[in-house]
N, C-alpha and C positions, 0 to 999 in steps of 0.2 A: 800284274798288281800295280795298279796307281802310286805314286809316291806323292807321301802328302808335303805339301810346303807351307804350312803356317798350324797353329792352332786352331786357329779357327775355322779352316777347311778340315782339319780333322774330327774337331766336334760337330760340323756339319755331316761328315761323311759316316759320323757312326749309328748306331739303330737311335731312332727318336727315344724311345722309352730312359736311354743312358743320358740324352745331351743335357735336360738339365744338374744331372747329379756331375757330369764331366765340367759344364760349366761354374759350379760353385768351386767343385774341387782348384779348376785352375783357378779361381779368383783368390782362394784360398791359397793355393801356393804364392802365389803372386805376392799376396802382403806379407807371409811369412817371410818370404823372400826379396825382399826389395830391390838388393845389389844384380840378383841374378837375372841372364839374360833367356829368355824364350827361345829355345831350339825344337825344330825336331831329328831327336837322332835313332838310329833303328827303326825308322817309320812310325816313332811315336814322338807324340808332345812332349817334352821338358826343360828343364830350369838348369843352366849351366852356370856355375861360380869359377872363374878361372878356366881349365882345362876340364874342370870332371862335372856331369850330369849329376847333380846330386838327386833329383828329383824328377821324375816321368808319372805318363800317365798311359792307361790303354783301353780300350773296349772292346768286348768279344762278344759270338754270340748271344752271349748267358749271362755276363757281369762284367765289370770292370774292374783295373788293377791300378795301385797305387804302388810307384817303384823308387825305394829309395835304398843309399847305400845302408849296407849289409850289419854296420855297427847299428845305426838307427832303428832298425827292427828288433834285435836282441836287448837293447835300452828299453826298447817301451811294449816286450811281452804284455806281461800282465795287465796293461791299457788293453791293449793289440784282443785278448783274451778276454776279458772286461765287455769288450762292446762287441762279442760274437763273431768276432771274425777269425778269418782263416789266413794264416802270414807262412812264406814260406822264406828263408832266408833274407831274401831283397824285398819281395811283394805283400801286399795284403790284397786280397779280393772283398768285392761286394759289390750291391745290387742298389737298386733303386729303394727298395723293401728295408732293405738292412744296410742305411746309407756308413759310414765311415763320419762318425765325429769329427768336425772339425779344428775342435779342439786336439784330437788327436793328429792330423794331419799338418799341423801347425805345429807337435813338438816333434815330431818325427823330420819334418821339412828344417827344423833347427838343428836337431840331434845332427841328421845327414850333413849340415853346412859344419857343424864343428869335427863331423869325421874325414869332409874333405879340406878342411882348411889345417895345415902344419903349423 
């Protein structure tokens, strides 16, 4: 398995049909997130505030996944439900077809920063 070293080898490395939906997404964390620093940790892209990822991203065969801490998901169900997607504790998945709001990923990418900041 390759280890990816930036972002932007990861959204190169993944199926074309995902990059430009991975590319908004990260532009989109990016401004929700301003203070935070671009990592990749567990072989994926994410957004680090101090010690903790608050925000990742992923691609797989079939769709991709938005990863945020565990409070942030539970706060914004009924969005999360709202725009048809499928969340499972940490993640939401989705597709090119059924992109993820960015509005949604913008209060989720908050939510997450105020569950890692004490």
């Amino acid at each position: 398995m390759t280890t990816t070293v930036d972002h932007d080898a990861y959204i190169a490395a993944a199926p074309v049909p995902f990059q430009p939906s991975l590319r908004r997404l990260r532009q989109t964390l990016a401004r929700a997130l301003p203070e935070a620093e671009e990592v990749v940790a567990y072989n994926m892209p994410g957004f680090r505030i101090g010690g903790s990822v608050v925000a990742s991203y992923a691609a797989f065969s079939k769709q991709c996944g938005l990863y945020v801490l565990p409070g942030a998901i539970s706060e914004h169900a009924e969005d999360i439900a709202a725009a048809g997607l499928r969340a499972t504790k940490t993640g939401i998945t989705f597709s090119p077809r059924r992109p993820i709001p960015h509005a949604l990923v913008e209060n989720l990418a908050r939510a997450a920063r105020e569950a890692a900041t004490p």
